[in-house]
N, C-alpha and C positions, 0 to 999 in steps of 0.2 A: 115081167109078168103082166101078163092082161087083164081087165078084171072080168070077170064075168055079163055078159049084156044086160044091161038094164040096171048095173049096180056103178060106181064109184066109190072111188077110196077115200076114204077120210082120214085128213089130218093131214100131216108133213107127210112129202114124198120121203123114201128110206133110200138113205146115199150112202149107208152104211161102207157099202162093197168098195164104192170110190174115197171113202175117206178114212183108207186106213191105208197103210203103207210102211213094209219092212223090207229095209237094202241090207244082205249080208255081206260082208264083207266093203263095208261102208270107209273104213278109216284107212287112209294110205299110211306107209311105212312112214316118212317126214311128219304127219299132223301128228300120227302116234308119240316121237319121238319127242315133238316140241309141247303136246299135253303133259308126258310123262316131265320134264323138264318143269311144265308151270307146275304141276302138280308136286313136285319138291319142295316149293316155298311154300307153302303154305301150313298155317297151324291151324286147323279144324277145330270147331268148338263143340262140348257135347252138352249139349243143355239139358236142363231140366224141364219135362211137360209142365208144369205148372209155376205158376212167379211164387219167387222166395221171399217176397215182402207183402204177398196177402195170400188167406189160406187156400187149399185149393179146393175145389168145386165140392161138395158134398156127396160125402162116399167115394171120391175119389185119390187113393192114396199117392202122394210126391213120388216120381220114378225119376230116373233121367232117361234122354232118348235111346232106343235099341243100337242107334251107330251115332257116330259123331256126322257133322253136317257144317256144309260150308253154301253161302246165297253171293250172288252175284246177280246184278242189275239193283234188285234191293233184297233184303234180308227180312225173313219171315219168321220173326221169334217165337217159340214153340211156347211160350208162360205168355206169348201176349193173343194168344189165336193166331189160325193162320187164316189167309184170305179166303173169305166168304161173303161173295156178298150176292141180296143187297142191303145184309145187315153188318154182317163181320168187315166195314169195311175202313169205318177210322181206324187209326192206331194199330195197323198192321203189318204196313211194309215200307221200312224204313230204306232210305235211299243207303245200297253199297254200292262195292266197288263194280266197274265196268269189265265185261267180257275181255280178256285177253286174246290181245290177235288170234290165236290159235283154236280160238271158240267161236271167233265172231264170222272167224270166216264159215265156218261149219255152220252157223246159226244162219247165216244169210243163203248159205246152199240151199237149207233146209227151209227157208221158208220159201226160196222157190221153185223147190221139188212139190210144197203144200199145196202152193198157189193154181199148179199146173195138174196136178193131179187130183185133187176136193174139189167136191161141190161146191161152186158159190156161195152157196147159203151155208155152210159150214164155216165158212172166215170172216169172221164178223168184220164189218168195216174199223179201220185203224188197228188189227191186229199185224203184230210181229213180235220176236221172240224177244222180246228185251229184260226176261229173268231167267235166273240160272241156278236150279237146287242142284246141289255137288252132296251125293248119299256116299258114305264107306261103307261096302258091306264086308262083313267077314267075322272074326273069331273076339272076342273080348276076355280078359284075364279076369277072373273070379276067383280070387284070395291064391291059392296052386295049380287053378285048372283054365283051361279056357273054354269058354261058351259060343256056341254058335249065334252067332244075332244076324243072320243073316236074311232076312228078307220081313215082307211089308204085310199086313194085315189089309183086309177089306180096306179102300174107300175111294173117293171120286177127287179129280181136282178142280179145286171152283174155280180155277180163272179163264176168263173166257175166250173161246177159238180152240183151236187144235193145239194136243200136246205133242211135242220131237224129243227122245234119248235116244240119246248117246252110250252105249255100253263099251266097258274096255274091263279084261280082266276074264275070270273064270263066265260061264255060259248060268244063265238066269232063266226059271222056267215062271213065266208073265201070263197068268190068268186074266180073262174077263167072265165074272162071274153075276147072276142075279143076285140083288139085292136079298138077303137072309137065307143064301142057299148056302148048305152045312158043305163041312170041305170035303168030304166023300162023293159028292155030287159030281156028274161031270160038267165041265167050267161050257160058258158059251165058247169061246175062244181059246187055244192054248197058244204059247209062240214060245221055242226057245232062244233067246235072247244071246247070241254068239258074242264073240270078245270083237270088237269093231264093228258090231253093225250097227243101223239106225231104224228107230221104230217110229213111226204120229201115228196118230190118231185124231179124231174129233166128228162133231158132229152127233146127234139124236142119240143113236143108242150106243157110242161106244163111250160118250162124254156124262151123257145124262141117266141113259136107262141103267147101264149096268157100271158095278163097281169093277177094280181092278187089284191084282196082288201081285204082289213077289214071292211066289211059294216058296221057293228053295234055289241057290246056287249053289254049284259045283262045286266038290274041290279037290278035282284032279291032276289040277297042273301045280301044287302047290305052292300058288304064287305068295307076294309080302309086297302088296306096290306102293309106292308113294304118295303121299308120305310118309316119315315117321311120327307113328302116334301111341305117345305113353299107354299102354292096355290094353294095345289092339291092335290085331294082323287083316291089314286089307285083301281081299282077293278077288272084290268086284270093284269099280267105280262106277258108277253111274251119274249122266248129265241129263239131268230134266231140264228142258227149255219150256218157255210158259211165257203169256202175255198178260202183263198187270196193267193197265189205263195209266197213263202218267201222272193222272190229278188225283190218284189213291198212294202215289207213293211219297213220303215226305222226307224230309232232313230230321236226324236223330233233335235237333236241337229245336225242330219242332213238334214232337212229342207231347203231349200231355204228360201232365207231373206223375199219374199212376205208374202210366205207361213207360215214361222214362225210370221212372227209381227202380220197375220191374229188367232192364236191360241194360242199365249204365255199366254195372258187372262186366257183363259180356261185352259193352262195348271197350271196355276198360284193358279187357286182354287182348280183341282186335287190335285194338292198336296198340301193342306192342309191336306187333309183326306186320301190320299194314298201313301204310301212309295216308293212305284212305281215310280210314276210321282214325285213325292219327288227329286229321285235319278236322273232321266231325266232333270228335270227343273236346277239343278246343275251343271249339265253339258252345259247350253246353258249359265250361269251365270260367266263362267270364260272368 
C-alpha cells in the first residue's frame, strides 16, 4: 500500500504478511514414525504453577498445569517463571536435554524455511531454534470422569525471534487475538492446525501486538498417543520451537539456592528416566 502524497508512515514497516508461514501437511511418514518412537520414552512431568517451598503470589491459589509438559534445549519451570525478559530473566531456564535427531532435523528445516521467507528485521541476529516445549493436550481423569484440558488461554511468548510448531495428533483451532478481546469476538487470525503441519510466526504484530490461543482440539479421531501418562489421554502433541540467548540458560547446579529448593523435585524424577538430568542432579548432590 502506498501512502497517501504528502504523508509517510510511521513507525516499523508491517511484515506481518511475510512473516508468518503454515505448511500442511509438513511431517513425512518416517519423521512421524521416528517422533512417535522418541515420544515413547519419555516421562512428562506435570508441575505445579507456583513453587512448593514458598507461598504463592497473592490471591493467587496453588493449581497444577492444565497438561503435563516436557522442555528440551532447556527447561522452563512453571513455580520458577517462565522466560521474560528484560526482567524475568535469571533463574529461568535451566539447561536440558538436546533435541533428538528426529527434532533437530525439523528444527534446522524450519529455521531455514524462516530465514528465507521473514523479513529481515524479524530474525533477530544470533537466533535459531535451540528450545523445545513438548505440550500434551487432551483428556485428564478427575476422581471417575475425565476433563477436557485441552487447550491454552491468552498469551504471548517472550523469547525472542520467530516462534515454529510442530502439530501431530487431533487438528487444533489457533487464535491470534487483541489483547483483552472477550472470546465471542472475532480473533485477528484463525488457522486450524492439522495433524503434521507446521506453523512460525514472528515479528511486530504477530509476536508483539497481539496474543495467541489454543481454543479448542478435536476429538474425532479418537486418538491415546505417546506416551503413557498416569491421568491422562493425549490426542494432540504439540512442539513449540523458540530461541533463548545461551547466556540466560544455565546448569541446574547453578541455580540459586531459592530457585534450586523450588525444582530439585522435579529434577529428582527427571532423572529417573533421563540420563541427562541424571548427570545434572549429580552434580548439585556433592
Amino acid at each position: 500500500m502506498t501512502p497517501p502524497p504528502g504523508r509517510r508512515w510511521s513507525g516499523p514497516p508491517d511484515t506481518s504478511a511475510r512473516s508468518y508461514l503454515y505448511v500442511p501437511d509438513y511431517l513425512t511418514a518416517p519423521a512421524r514414525a521416528a517422533i512417535e518412537a522418541w515420544l515413547a520414552t519419555l516421562t512428562p512431568l506435570w508441575e505445579q504453577r507456583y513453587s512448593t517451598v514458598r507461598p504463592p503470589p497473592p490471591g493467587k491459589p496453588q493449581r497444577p498445569l492444565l497438561r503435563p509438559v516436557y522442555w528440551l534445549g532447556n527447561w522452563q519451570f512453571a513455580c520458577l517463571g517462565y522466560y521474560e525478559p528484560p526482567r524475568g530473566v535469571q533463574d529461568r531456564c535451566v539447561a536440558a536435554e538436546p533435541f533428538p535427531p528426529c527434532l533437530a532435523t525439523i528444527a534446522a528445516d524450519a529455521e531455514a524455511r524462516v530465514r528465507a521467507r521473514f523479513a529481515p528485521g524479524d530474525v533477530p541476529r544470533g537466533w535459531h531454534l535451540n528450545t523445545c516445549l513438548v505440550n500434551f493436550y487432551g483428556d485428564r481423569r478427575d476422581g471417575d470422569r475425565w476433563v477436557d484440558a485441552a487447550r491454552v488461554g491468552d498469551h504471548r511468548d517472550f523469547e525472542p525471534g520467530p516462534v515454529v510448531s510442530l502439530s501431530l495428533g487431533e487438528r487444533a483451532l489457533f487464535q491470534f487475538v487483541a489483547r483483552g478481546q472477550r472470546t465471542d469476538h472475532r480473533p485477528a487470525r484463525a488457522q486450524w492446525l492439522d495433524d503434521g503441519s507446521l506453523q512460525a510466526f514472528g515479528g511486530r504484530r504477530w509476536k508483539d501486538e497481539l496474543l495467541h490461543r489454543v481454543q479448542r482440539v478435536d476429538h474425532r479421531r479418537g486418538l491415546d498417543l505417546p506416551p503413557r501418562i498416569d491421568g491422562f489421554r493425549t490426542r494432540r502433541v504439540n512442539f513449540t520451537f523458540r530461541f533463548v540467548p545461551p547466556a540466560h540458560v544455565v546448569p541446574v547446579a547453578r541455580l540459586g539456592a531459592v530457585a534450586l529448593a523450588d525444582v530439585r523435585g522435579y529434577v529428582e524424577t527427571l532423572a529417573q528416566t533421563s540420563p541427562f538430568f541424571a548427570t545434572a542432579l549429580s552434580t548439585i548432590r556433592r
